[in-house]
N, C-alpha and C positions, 0 to 999 in steps of 0.2 A: 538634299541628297536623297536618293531613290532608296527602297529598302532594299535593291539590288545592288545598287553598287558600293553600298554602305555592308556589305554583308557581305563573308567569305565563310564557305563550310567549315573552315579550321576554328572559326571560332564562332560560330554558333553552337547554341546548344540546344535540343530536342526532347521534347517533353510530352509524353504521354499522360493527357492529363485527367482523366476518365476515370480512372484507378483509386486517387486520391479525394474523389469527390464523394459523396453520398451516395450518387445515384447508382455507383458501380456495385453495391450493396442486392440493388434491386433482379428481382427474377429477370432469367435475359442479361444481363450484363455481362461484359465483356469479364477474360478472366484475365490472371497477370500473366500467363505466356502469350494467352493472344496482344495484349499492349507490347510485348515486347518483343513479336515477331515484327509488328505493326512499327515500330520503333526500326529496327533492325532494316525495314521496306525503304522507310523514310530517308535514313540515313545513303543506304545504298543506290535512290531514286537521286538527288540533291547532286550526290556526287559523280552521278553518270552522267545528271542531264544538267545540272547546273543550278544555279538560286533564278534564273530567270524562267526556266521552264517549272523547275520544281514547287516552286510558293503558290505561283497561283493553283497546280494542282491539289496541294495540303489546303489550301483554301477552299476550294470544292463540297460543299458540306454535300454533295453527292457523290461525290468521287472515291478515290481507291483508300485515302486517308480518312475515312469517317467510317465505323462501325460500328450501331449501335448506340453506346453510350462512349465510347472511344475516340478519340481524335488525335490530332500531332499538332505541337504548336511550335514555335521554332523563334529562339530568343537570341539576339545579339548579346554580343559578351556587355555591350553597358547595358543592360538590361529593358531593349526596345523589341516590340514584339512585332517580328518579321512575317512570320505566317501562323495563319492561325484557323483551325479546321473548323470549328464552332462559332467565331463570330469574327468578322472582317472588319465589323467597328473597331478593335482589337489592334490593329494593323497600324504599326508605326507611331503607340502609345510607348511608353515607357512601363513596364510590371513595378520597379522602384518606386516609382516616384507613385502609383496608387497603394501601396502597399504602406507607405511614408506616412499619405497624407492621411489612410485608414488607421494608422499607428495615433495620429495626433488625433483624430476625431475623438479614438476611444479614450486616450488618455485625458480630453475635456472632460469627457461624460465620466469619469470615473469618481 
């Protein structure tokens, strides 16, 4: 299944993920109204034009959705990542299941 037709705006959800990283920290970095104007873009871009036009543009690390240290990433409700502004490798992994397997790593080494 496509990450389009696997995917409905209603239940995706949007994440500005720039903000929460380190680097947002850094001179030059986006602030948290710009992420959330930029949120607000993404949202209202997806549901004008649709998840087939809209992803590959979030995808775009030139495009409207990247600024900065800023991007949009766009997750299905089971937690597969549909669009994602900073890395396309990204696309049509699961955020869970590496979060999961990050869980058990550390709990080895612990």
């Amino acid at each position: 299944m496509s990450r389009i037709a696997g995917a409905s705006f209603g239940v995706a959800l949007i994440a500005a993920l720039a903000l929460i990283c380190g680097s947002a920290l850094a001179v030059g970095g986006a602030s948290k109204d710009e992420a959330v104007v930029m949120v607000k873009k993404a949202v209202a871009y997806i549901k004008s034009e649709g998840p087939k036009t809209a992803y590959p543009a979030i995808d775009d690390q030139s495009g409207q959705f990247v600024d900065r240290d800023l991007y949009i990433v766009v997750y299905g409700m089971d937690g597969t990542v549909l669009a994602h502004g900073a890395n396309k490798a990204r696309i049509g992994t699961s955020s869970w299941a590496t979060r999961t397997l990050m869980a058990r790593r550390s709990s080895r080494n612990a």
